[in-house]
C-alpha positions in Angstrom: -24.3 15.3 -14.8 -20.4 14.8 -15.3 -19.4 14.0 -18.5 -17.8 11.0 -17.2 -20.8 9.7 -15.9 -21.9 8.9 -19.3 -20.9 5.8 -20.6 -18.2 6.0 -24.0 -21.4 5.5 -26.4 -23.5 8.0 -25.0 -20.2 10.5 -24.6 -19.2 9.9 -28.2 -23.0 10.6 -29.6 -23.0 13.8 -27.8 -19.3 14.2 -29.9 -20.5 13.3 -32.5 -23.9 15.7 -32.8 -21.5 18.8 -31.9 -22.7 19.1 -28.4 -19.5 18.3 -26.7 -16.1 19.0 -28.2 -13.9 16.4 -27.4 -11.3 19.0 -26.2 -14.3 19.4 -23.5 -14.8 15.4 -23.1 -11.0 14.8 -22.3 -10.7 18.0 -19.8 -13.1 16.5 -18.3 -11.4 13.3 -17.7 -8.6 15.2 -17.2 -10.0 17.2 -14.5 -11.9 14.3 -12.9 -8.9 12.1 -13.0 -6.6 14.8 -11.0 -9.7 15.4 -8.2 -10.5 11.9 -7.4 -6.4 10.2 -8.1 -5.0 11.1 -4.4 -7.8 8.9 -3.1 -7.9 5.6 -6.1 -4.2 6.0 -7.2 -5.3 4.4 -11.0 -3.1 5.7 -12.5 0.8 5.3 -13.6 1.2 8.4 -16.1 -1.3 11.1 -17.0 -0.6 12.9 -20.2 -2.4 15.8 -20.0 -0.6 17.7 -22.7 -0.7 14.9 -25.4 -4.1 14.4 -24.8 -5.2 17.9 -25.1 -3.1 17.8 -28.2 -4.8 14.9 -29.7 -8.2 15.8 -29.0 -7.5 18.8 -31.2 -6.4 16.6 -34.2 -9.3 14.0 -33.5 -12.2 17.0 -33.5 -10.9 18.4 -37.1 -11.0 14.4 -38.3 -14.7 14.0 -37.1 -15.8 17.4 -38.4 -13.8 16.2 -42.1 -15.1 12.9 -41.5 -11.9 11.0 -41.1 -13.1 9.6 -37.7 -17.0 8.1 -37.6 -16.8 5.3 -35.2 -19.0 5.6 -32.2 -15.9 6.1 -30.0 -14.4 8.9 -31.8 -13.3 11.9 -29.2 -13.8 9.4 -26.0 -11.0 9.6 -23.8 -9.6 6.4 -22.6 -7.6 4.7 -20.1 -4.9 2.3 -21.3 -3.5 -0.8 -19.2 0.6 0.0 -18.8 1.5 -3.1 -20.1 -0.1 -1.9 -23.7 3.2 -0.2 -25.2 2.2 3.4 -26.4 4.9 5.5 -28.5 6.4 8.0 -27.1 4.7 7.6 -23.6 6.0 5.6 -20.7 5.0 2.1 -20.0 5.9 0.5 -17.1 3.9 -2.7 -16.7 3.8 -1.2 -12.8 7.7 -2.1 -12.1 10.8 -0.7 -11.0 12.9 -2.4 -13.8 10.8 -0.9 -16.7 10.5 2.5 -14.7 12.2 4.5 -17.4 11.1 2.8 -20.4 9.4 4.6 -23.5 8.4 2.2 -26.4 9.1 3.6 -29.7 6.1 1.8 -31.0 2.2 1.2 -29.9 0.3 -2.0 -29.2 -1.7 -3.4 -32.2 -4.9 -3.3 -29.9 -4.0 1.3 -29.2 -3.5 1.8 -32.8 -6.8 0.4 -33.4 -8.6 3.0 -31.1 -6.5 5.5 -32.2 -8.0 4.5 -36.0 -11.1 4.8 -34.6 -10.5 8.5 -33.4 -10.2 7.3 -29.5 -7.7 9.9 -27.5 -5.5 7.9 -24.9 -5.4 10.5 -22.0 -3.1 7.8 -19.4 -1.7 4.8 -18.6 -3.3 3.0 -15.8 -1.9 1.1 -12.7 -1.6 -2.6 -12.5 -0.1 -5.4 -10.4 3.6 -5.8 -11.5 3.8 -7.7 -15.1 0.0 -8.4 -14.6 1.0 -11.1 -11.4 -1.5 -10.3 -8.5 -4.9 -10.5 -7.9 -5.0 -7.1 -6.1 -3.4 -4.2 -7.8 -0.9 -4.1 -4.9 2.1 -5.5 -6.0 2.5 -2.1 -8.1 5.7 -0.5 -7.3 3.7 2.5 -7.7 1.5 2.1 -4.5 -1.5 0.1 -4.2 -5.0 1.1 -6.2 -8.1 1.2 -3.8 -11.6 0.3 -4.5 -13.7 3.6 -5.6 -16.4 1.7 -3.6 -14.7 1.9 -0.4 -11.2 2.9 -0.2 -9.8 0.1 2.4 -10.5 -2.5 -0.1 -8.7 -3.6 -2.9 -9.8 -2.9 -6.7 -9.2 -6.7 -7.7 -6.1 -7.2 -10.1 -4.3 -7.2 -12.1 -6.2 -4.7 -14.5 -7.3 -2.9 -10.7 -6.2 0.3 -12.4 -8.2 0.3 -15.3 -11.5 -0.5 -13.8 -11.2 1.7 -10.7 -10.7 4.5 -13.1 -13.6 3.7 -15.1 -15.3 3.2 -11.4 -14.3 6.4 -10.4 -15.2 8.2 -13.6 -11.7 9.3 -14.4 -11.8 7.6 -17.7 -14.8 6.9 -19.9 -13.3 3.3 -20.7 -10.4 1.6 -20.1 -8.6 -1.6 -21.9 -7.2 -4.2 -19.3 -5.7 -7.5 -20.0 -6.8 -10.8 -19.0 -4.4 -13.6 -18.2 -6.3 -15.6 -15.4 -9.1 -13.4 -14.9 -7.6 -10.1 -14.7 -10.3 -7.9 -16.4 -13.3 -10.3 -15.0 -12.4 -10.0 -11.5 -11.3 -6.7 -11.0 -14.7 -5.5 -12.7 -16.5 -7.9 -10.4 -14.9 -6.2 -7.1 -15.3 -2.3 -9.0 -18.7 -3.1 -10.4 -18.1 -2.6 -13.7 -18.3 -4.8 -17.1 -15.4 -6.1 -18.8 -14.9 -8.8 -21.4 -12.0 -10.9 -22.1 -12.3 -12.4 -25.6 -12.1 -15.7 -26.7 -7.5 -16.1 -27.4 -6.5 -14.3 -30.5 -9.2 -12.2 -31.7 -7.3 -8.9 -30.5 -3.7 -8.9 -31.3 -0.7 -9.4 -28.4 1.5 -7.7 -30.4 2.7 -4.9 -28.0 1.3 -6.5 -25.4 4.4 -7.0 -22.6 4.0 -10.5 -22.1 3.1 -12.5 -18.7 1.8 -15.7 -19.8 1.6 -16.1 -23.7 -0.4 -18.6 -24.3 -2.9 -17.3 -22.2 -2.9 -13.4 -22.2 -6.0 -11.7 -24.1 -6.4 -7.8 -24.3 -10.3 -7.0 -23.5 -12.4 -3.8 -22.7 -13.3 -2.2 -19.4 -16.2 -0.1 -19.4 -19.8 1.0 -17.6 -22.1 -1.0 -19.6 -22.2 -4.4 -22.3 -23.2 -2.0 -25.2 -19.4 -0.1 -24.3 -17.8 -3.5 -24.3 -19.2 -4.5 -27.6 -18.5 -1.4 -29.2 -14.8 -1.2 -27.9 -14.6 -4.6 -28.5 -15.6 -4.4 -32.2 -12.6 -1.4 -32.4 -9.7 -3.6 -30.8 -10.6 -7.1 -32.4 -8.7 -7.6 -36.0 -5.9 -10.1 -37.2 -2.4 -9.0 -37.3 0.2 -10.4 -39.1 2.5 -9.3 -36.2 0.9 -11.8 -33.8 1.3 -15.0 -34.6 -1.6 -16.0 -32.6 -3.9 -13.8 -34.2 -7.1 -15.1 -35.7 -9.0 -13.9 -38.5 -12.7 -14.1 -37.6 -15.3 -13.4 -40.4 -17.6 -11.2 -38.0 -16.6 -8.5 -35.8 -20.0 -6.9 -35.9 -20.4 -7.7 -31.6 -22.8 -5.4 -31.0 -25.5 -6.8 -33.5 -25.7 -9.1 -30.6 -27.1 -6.6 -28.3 -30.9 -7.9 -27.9 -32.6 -8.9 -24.9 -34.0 -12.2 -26.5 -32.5 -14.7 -24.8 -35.5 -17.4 -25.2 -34.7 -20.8 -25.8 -31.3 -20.4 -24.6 -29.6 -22.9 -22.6 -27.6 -21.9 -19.5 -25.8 -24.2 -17.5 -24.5 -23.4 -13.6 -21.9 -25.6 -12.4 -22.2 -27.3 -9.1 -18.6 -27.7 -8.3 -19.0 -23.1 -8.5 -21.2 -23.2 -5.8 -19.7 -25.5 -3.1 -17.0 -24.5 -0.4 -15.4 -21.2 -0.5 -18.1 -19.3 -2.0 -19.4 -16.4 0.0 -23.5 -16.7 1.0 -24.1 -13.2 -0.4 -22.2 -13.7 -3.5 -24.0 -16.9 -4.0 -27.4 -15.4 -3.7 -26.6 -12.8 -6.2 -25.5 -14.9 -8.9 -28.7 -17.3 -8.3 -31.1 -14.4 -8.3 -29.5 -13.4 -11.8 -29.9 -17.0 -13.2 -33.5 -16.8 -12.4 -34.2 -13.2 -13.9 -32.8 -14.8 -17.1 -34.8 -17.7 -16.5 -38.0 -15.5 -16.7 -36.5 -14.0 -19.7 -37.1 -17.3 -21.4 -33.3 -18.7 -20.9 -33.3 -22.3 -20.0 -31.2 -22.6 -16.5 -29.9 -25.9 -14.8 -26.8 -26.9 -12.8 -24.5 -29.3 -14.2 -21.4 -31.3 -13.2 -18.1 -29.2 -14.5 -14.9 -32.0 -13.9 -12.2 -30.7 -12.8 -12.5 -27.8 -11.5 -10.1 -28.5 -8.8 -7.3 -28.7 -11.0 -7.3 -25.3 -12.7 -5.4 -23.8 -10.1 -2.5 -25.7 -9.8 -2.3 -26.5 -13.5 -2.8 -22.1 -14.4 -0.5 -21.5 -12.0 2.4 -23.7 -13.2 1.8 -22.7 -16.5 1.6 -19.3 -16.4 4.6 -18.9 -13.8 6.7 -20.9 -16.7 6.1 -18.4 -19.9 6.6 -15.8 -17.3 10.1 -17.0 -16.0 11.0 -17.3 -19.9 9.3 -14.1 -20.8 10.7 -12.0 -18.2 14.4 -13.1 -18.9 14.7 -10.3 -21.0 14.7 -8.0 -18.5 18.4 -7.9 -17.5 19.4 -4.3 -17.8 21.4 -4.4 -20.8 19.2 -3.2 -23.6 16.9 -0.9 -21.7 15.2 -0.7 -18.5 16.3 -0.5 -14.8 20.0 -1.1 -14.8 21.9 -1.5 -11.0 24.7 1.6 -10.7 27.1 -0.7 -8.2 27.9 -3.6 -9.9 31.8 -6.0 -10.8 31.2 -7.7 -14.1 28.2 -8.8 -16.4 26.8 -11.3 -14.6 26.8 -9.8 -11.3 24.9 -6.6 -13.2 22.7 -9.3 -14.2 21.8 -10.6 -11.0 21.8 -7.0 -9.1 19.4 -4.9 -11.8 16.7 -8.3 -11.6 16.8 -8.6 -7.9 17.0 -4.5 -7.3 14.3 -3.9 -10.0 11.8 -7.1 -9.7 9.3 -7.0 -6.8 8.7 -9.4 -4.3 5.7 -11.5 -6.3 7.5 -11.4 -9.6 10.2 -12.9 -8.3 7.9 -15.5 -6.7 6.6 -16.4 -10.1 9.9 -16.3 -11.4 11.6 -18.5 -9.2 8.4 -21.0 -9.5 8.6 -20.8 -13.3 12.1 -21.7 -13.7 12.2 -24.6 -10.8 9.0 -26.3 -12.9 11.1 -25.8 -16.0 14.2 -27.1 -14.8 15.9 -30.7 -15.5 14.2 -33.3 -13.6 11.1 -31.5 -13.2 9.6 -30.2 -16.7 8.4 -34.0 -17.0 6.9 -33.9 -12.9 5.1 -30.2 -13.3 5.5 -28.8 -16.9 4.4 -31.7 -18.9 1.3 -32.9 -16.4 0.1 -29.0 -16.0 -0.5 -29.2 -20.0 -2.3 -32.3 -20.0 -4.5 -30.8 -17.5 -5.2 -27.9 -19.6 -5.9 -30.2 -22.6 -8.4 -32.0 -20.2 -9.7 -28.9 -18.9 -10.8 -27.6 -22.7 -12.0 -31.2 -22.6 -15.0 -30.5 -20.3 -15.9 -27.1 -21.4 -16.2 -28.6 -24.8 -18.4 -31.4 -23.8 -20.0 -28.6 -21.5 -21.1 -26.7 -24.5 -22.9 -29.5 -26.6 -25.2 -29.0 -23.4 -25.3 -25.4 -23.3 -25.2 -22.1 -24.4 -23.3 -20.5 -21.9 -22.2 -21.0 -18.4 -23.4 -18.7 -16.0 -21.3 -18.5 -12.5 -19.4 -16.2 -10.1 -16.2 -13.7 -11.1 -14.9 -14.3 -7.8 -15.9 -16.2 -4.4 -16.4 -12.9 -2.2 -16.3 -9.4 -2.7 -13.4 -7.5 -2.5 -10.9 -8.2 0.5 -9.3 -5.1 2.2 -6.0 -3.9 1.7 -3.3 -6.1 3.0 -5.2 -9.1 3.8 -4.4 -10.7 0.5 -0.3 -10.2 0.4 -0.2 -11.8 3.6 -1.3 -14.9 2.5 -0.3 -15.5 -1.2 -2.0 -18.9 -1.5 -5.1 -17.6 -0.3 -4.9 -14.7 -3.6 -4.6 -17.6 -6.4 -7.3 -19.2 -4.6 -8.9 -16.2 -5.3 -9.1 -16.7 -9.0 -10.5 -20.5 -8.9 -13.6 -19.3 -11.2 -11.9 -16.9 -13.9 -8.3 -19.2 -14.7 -10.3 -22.2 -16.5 -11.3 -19.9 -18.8 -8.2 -18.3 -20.2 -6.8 -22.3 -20.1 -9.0 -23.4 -22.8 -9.1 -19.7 -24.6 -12.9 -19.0 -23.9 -14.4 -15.5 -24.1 -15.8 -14.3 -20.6 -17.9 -11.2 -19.0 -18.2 -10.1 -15.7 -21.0 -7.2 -15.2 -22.6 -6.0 -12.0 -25.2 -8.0 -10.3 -25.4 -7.0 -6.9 -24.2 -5.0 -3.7 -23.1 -7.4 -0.5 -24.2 -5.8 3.4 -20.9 -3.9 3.1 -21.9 -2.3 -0.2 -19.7 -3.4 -2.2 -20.3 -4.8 -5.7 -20.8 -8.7 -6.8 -20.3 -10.0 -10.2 -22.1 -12.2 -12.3 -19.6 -14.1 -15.1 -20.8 -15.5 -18.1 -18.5 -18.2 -20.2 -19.2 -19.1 -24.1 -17.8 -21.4 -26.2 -15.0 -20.5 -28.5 -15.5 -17.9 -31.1 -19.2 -17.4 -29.0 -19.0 -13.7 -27.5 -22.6 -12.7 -29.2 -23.9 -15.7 -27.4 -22.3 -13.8 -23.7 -23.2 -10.2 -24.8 -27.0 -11.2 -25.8 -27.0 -12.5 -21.9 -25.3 -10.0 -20.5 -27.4 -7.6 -22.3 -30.1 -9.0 -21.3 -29.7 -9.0 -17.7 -28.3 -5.5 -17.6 -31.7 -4.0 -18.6 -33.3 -5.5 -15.5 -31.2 -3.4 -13.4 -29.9 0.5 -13.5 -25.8 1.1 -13.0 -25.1 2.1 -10.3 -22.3 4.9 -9.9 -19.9 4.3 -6.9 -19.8 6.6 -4.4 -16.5 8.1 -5.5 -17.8 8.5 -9.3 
C-alpha cells in the first residue's frame, strides 16, 4: 500500500513510531503528485526542494521532541489563496502570477507548529469565484473519479489531490460551499468551521464576511485532527474568536442516541437528482438505526439564499479585489499612457472572465441608487436567513441534507451557463450566511460512479455535534479510494 493511501493520522503514527521517516512520507507525495498531475492538474506550485528540506528539519524536531502532534511529518496540500513565505501564491490568476508573500497565513503557521511540511500549493477557481475549478488561469482540475468531470470548486484542487493521493490532506477555504462541495463531487470529507474559529489573516480575501479556512482530508478523524491544529484566536484577525475548547476530536464516538436530526423539505424538492436523493435518505436512516432521532422539517427561505449570497459576496469581492491594480505588486500591463489607463489595462488583461463578472456585479449593487435596492435588502435576508437556522436548532441537533443537487457535471457544461453553476451551490451558501460549521463526507456512488455527498449543518460553535454524526455514519461504510488514487 502507498503511503498516500493512508489517511494523515495513520501516516503520522507510522512517523511517529520510526517506521516511516518523513523524508520517505513527503517523497512519496512527491513522487505520487508528479505521476498522477498530467492527468488531475491539482496543483499550482510544487516545491519539491523546500519540502525535502523541511522534512529534514521536522524529523530532527520529532526525534528531539519539538514536534508531537499527530500530524507531525505529514505532507500537506495548501489552497493558493493561503499566503506562504517565500513560495508563490496565486489565488489561480494571471494578475497575482508573480507574487511571493513575505509572510504566511495564520491557519500555515499553525501546521507548521505542529510539525506539518507544506509540499504545494494547490489549484483553485480564480479568487475562490467558481463552482468548478475551471476558471483557474492555470487550466481546469478534473475529477480523479473520472477525468471528463469537474472536481467541484472552488477548493477543486485541494480535494482532487487528496482524491488522487497526491497529498495526505489538504486545507481549502469555504466561502459558499467551497470545501463542502468539491469533497462531495471528489468523495472526500471536508469541514468548514463555524466563522472565526481559524484565523483569515493571510487569507486573500473573496467575500469577508463569509470566508472560513477548513480541512480537506480522507476521513472525519483527519478533519478533527487538522481541525484542532488550524483553529486558534489571532489578534491579527479581527474576526477571530476565542473558543474555550479546541479538543474536536474528543467528539469522535459513534453514540449518536437521542440525537435529533432534522431534514428539510424545501432540500429535497425540484432540482435534486433521484440518485442523490436516495443516498442522502439511506444515510438518514443508518443514523436513525444508530439511535438518532430523524424527521423532515420546513426550512423558510431557502429560496432566497441564492440571490441574497450572491449579491453579498460579489460586493466584498468588488471592494476586496480593488487592490489589485498593478502598482504595488502583481500583474502590471507593459503598454500603457498614464496611471489610469495602467489601471484599467493590468485589471482587464490580468482578471479572468468570471472575476470580472463578480466584479462588475459587486460594484453595480454598491453603486448610488442601488446599495438601498440590492445591498441593504441582501443583508436583511441574511439576518432572516440566521433567523430560521436559529429557530431550526431549538428543534434539532443538526441538519442532515445534500452538499450538492447532482454529482459532478462534466467539463464545460457548467461555464456555459453561469446561472446554472450558482444554482449549483443552493444547499452549501445558507450556511456560510449565518456562519454555521458544515461537513460533507462520502455517502454514495451514482450509476456513473461517481461520488455523492451527505452534508451535515450544526448550530454555531456545534462542530462536535457534526463530527459525532459524521463519525458515526463513516464506520458503517469503508472509503473508498478513486480509481486514480
Amino acid at each position: 500500500m502507498s503511503l498516500m493511501s493512508l489517511t494523515a493520522v495513520a501516516l503520522g503514527k507510522k512517523i511517529k513510531a520510526g517506521e516511516v521517516s518523513v523524508t520517505e512520507a513527503v517523497q512519496a507525495a512527491l513522487d505520487a503528485a508528479a505521476a498522477k498531475e498530467e492527468k488531475v492538474n491539482g496543483f499550482v506550485t510544487v516545491d519539491g526542494e523546500r519540502a525535502l528540506e523541511r522534512a529534514e528539519k521536522v524529523q530532527e524536531g520529532i526525534r528531539k521532541g519539538v514536534y508531537d502532534s499527530p500530524l507531525a511529518g505529514v505532507p500537506v496540500a495548501v489552497k493558493d489563496n493561503m499566503c506562504t513565505r517565500g513560495l508563490l501564491t496565486t489565488c489561480s490568476s494571471k494578475i497575482l502570477g508573480n507574487f511571493v508573500p513575505t509572510y504566511t497565513a495564520e491557519a500555515v503557521a499553525n501546521l507548521e507548529r505542529a510539525g506539518a511540511v507544506v509540499m504545494g500549493k494547490t489549484n483553485m477557481d480564480e479568487f475562490a469565484m467558481g463552482s468548478t475549478t475551471e476558471t483557474s488561469a492555470y487550466g481546469a482540475t478534473r475529477n480523479p473519479w473520472n477525468g471528463e468531470h469537474v472536481p467541484g470548486g472552488s477548493s477543486g484542487g485541494s480535494c482532487a489531490a487528496v482524491a488522487a493521493e497526491e497529498c495526505s490532506y489538504a486545507l481549502g477555504s469555504d466561502t459558499g460551499g467551497s470545501i463542502r462541495q468539491p469533497s462531495s463531487f471528489c468523495g472526500v470529507t471536508g469541514l468548514k468551521p463555524t466563522y472565526g474559529t481559524v484565523s483569515r489573516y493571510g487569507l486573500i480575501a473573496y467575500g469577508s464576511s463569509l470566508d472560513q479556512i477548513g480541512p480537506v482530508a480522507k476521513d472525519v478523524t483527519d478533519c478533527a485532527t487538522i481541525l484542532e491544529a488550524i483553529a486558534s484566536h489571532d489578534a491579527k484577525d479581527s474576526t477571530s474568536v476565542e473558543r474555550k475548547d479546541y479538543d474536536f476530536a474528543a467528539a469522535l464516538s459513534e453514540d449518536v442516541r437521542g440525537m435529533k436530526i432534522g431534514i428539510p423539505r424545501d432540500y429535497l424538492g425540484e432540482g435534486l437528482d433521484g440518485e442523490v436523493r436516495d443516498s442522502i435518505m439511506a444515510a438518514a436512516k443508518v443514523l436513525e438505526e444508530k439511535g438518532a432521532l430523524v424527521e423532515e422539517f420546513d426550512l423558510s427561505l431557502v429560496e432566497y439564499a441564492i440571490p441574497a449570497y450572491y449579491v453579498i459576496a460579489c460586493a466584498e469581492a468588488s471592494s476586496n479585489l480593488a487592490r489589485f491594480d498593478g502598482v504595488k505588486y502583481g500583474y502590471r500591463t507593459t503598454d500603457y499612457e498614464g496611471l489610469h489607463n495602467m489601471y484599467k489595462k493590468s485589471r482587464s488583461e490580468g482578471f479572468g472572465p468570471e472575476a470580472k463578472r463578480r466584479i462588475m456585479l459587486g460594484s453595480f449593487v454598491l453603486s448610488s441608487g442601488y446599495y438601498d435596492a440590492y445591498y441593504l435588502k441582501a443583508l436583511r435576508t441574511k439576518a432572516l436567513i440566521k433567523q430560521a437556522f436559529d429557530k431550526a436548532f431549538s428543534q434539532y441537533d443538526l441538519i442532515l441534507g445534500p452538499a450538492a443537487p447532482t454529482t459532478a457535471p462534466r467539463l464545460g457544461e457548467s461555464l456555459s451557463d453561469p446561472i446554472k453553476m450558482y444554482l449549483g451551490d443552493i444547499y452549501t451558501v445558507s450556511v456560510n450566511l449565518a456562519g454555521l460549521p458544515g461537513i460533507s463526507l462520502p455517502c454514495g456512488l451514482d450509476s456513473k460512479g461517481l461520488p455523492i455527498g451527505l452534508q451535515l449543518i450544526g448550530d454555531c460553535f456545534q462542530e462536535k455535534k457534526i463530527i459525532r454524526a459524521a463519525y458515526a455514519f463513516e464506520q458503517t461504510r469503508e472509503y473508498q479510494h478513486s480509481p486514480l488514487a
